[in-house]
C-alpha positions in Angstrom: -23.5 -59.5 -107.2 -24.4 -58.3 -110.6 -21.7 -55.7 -112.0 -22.2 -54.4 -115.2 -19.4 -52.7 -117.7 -20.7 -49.6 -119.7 -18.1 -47.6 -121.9 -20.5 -44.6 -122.5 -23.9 -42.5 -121.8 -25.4 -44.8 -125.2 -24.6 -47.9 -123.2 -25.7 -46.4 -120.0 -29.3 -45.6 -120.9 -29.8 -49.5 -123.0 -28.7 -50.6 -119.3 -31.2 -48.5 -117.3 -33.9 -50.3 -120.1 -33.6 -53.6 -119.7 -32.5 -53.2 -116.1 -35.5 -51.8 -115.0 -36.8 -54.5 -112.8 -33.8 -54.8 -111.1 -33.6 -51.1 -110.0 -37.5 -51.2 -108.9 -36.1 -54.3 -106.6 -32.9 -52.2 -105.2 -35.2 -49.4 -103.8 -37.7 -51.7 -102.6 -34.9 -53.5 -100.7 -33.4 -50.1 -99.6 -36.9 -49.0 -98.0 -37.5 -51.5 -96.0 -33.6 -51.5 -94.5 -34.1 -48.1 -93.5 -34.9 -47.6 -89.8 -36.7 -43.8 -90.1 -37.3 -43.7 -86.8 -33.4 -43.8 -85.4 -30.6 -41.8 -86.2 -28.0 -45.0 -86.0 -29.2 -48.8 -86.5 -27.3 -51.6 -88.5 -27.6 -53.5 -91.6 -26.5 -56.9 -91.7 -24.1 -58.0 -94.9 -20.9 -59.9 -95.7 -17.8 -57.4 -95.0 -15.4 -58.5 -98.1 -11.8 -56.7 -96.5 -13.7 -57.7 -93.3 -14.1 -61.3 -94.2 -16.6 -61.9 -92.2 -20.5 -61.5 -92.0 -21.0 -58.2 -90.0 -23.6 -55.8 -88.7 -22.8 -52.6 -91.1 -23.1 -49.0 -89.2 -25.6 -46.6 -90.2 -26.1 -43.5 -89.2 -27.5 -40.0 -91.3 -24.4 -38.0 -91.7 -23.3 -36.6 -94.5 -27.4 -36.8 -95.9 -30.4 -34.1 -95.3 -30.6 -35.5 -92.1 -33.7 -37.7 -92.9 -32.6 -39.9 -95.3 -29.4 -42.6 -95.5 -26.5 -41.3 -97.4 -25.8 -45.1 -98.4 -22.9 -44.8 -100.6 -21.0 -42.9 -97.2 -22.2 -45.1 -94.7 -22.4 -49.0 -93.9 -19.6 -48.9 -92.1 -17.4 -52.3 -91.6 -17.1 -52.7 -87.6 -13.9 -54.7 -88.1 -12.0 -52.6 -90.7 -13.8 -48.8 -90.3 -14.4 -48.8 -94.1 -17.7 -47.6 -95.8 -19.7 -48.9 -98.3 -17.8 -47.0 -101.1 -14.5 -48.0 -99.7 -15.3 -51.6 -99.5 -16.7 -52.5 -102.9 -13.6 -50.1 -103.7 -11.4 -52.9 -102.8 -13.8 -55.8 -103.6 -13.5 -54.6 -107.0 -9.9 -54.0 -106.7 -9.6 -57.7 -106.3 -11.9 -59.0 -108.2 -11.6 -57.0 -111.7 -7.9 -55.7 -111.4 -6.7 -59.4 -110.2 -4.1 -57.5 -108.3 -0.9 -59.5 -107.4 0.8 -59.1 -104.3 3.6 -57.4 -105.2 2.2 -55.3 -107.4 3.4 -51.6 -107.2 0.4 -49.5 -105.9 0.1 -45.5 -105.6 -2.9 -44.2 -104.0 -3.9 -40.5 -103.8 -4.0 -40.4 -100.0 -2.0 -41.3 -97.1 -3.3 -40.2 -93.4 -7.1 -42.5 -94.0 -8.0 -45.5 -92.7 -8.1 -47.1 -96.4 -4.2 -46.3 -96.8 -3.8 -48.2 -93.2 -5.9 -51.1 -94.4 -4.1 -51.3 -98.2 -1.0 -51.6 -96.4 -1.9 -54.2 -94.0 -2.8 -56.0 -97.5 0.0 -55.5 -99.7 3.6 -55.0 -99.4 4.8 -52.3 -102.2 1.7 -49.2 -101.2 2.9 -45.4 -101.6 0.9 -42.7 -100.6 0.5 -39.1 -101.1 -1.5 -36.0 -99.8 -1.7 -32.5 -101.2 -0.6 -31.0 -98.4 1.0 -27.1 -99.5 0.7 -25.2 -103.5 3.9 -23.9 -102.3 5.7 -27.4 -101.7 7.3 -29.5 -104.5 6.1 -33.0 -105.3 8.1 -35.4 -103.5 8.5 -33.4 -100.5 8.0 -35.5 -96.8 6.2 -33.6 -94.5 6.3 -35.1 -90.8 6.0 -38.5 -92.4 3.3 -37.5 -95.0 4.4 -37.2 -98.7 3.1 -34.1 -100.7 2.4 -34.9 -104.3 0.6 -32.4 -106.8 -1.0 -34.5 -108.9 -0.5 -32.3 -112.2 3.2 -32.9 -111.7 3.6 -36.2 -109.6 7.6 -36.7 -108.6 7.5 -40.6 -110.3 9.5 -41.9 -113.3 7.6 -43.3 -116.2 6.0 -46.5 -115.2 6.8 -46.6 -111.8 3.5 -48.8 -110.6 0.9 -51.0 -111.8 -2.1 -50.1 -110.0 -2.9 -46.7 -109.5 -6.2 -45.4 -107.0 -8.0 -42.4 -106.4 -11.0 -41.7 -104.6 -12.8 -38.8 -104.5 -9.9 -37.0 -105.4 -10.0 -35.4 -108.9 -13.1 -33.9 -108.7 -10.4 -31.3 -106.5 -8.1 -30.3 -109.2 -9.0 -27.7 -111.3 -7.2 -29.1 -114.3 -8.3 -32.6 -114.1 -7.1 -33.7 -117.3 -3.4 -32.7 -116.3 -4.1 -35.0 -113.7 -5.0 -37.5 -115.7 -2.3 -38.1 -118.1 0.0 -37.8 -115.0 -1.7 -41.1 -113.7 -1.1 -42.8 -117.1 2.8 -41.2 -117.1 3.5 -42.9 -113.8 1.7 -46.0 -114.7 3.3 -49.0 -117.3 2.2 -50.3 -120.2 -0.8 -52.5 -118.8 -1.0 -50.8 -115.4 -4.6 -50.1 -114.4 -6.4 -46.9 -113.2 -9.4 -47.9 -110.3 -11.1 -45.3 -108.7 -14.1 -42.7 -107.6 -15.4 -39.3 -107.9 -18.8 -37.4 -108.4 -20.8 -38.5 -111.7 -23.8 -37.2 -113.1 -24.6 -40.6 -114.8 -27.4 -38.8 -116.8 -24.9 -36.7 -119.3 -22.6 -37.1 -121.5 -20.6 -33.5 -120.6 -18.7 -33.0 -117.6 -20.3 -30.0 -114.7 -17.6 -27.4 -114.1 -18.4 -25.8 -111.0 -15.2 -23.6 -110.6 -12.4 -22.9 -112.7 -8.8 -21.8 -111.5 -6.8 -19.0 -113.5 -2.8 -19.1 -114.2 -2.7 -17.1 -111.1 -4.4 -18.6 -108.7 -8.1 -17.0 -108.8 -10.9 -19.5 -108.7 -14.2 -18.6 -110.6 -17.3 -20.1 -109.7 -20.1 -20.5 -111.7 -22.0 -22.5 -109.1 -22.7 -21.8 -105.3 -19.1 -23.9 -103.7 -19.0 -26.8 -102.5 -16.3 -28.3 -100.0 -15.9 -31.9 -99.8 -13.7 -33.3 -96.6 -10.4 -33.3 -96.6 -8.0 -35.2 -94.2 -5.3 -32.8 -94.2 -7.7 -30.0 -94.2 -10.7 -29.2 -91.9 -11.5 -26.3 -94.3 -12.3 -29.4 -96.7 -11.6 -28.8 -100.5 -13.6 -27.3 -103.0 -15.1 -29.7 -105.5 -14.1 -28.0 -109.1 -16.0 -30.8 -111.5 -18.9 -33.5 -111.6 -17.8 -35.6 -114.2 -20.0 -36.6 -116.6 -19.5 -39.6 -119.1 -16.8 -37.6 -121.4 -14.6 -38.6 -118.4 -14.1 -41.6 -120.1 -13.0 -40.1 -123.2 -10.0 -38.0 -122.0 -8.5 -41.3 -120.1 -8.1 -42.3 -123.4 -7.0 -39.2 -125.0 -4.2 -39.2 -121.9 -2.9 -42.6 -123.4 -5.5 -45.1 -121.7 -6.3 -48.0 -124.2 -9.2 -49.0 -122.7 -11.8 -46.8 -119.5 -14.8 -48.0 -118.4 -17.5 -47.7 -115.5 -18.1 -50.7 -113.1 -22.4 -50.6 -112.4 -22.7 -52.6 -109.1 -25.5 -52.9 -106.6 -25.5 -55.6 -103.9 -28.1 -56.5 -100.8 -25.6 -59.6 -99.7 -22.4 -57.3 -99.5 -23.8 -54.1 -98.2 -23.7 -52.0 -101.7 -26.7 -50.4 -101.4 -27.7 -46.3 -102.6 -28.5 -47.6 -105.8 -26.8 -48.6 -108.8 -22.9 -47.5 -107.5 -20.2 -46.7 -110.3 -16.4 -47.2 -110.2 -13.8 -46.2 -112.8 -11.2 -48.0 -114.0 -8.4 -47.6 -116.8 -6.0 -49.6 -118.2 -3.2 -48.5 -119.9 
């Protein structure tokens, strides 16, 4: 598997360049694994928090309806992860070379990838926004509510700290952001997901919140799942490649995009992207 480390949108488009043979061969490939004619068929790949060679499920949710939404699909039979959720943890692996004792906080609790983190390593914690009106810290019928603008940890409580498709949620991301570096120590890493136009430089505000609680839109809404909500949550941002920029500003040393594409693992939907941050 080819994985690529680009720092900004100047980097980016010298790797689209001289990678242009390589993209022409990840659509080809993607083509001919679609079945257009069913709704579900499988894809056959090596399952890394599987460890095994599996069939991969795919199906056309969360698409038109005609095409494959790649990046949400592939499903692992054995562990119930998708294909974002898998290189998600092949990458924690391999870049982060997590140990296993390592203190871990992930932004989400009730999902099968907090069950399968904790089947992994011994020292996970968990959160879920679950209430405005509840304070960070508070257990609610086993589930922890954290607000990630003011998260209840000391300074440098954990090592490793993951968020998938989280941030694009909270309307003042960068709040979010230094919180993560706060709670993280010197050398801790940042790995995670969320919606990127990979084509810009500026970040896409869809909606703004006010000091009193009234959202703005300047874009028709869009709701993203939620586990803890079946109204799902309103996507605020579409980060663009400035993203990287105000990780630093909130005390990262060093933030970067992870460029991945893989037939053998299941990885397909194109060039994929992961974030990660070290302190």
């Amino acid at each position: 598997m080819k994985i690529f480390r680009i720092h900004n949108i100047e980097e980016y488009r010298r790797h689209q360049e001289k990678n242009a043979s390589y993209f022409h061969k990840m659509m080809k490939y993607e083509r001919e694994a679609d079945q257009p004619n069913k709704l579900e068929f499988t894809v056959k790949g090596v399952s890394v928090p599987g460890n095994s060679m599996v069939e991969f499920f795919v199906d056309r949710l969360y698409s038109n309806g005609n095409q494959v939404n790649w990046r949400e699909r592939l499903v692992c039979p054995i562990t119930g992860l998708n294909n974002r959720l898998r290189a998600s943890y092949h990458l924690l692996e391999s870049e982060l070379g997590i140990y296993d004792d390592d203190r871990i906080f992930i932004t989400e609790q009730v999902t099968p990838f907090y069950k399968f983190l904790t089947s992994k390593y011994s020292r996970v914690s968990g959160s879920e926004y679950l209430n405005p009106k509840l304070k960070s810290g508070t257990i609610v019928k086993g589930v922890r509510h954290e607000d990630m603008t003011s998260l209840s940890f000391e300074d440098g409580s954990y090592d490793i700290c993951l968020s998938f498709e989280c941030l694009e949620h909270i309307p003042d991301y960068s709040a979010a952001i230094k919180e993560i570096a706060r709670i993280l120590r010197p050398g801790g890493r940042f790995l995670g997901t969320f919606p990127f136009a990979s084509g810009q430089h500026e970040n896409i505000i869809r909606a703004t919140m006010t000091d009193t609680g009234h959202i703005i839109h300047y874009m028709e809404p869009e709701y993203h799942g939620n586990p803890v909500d079946e109204k799902g949550s309103l996507c605020f941002t579409v980060f663009g490649w400035e993203v990287l920029d105000i990780f630093k500003a909130a005390g990262f040393k060093d933030a970067y995009a992870l460029l991945y594409w893989s037939d053998v693992f299941g990885y397909l939907g194109g060039e994929q992207i992961v974030f990660v941050a070290q302190k």
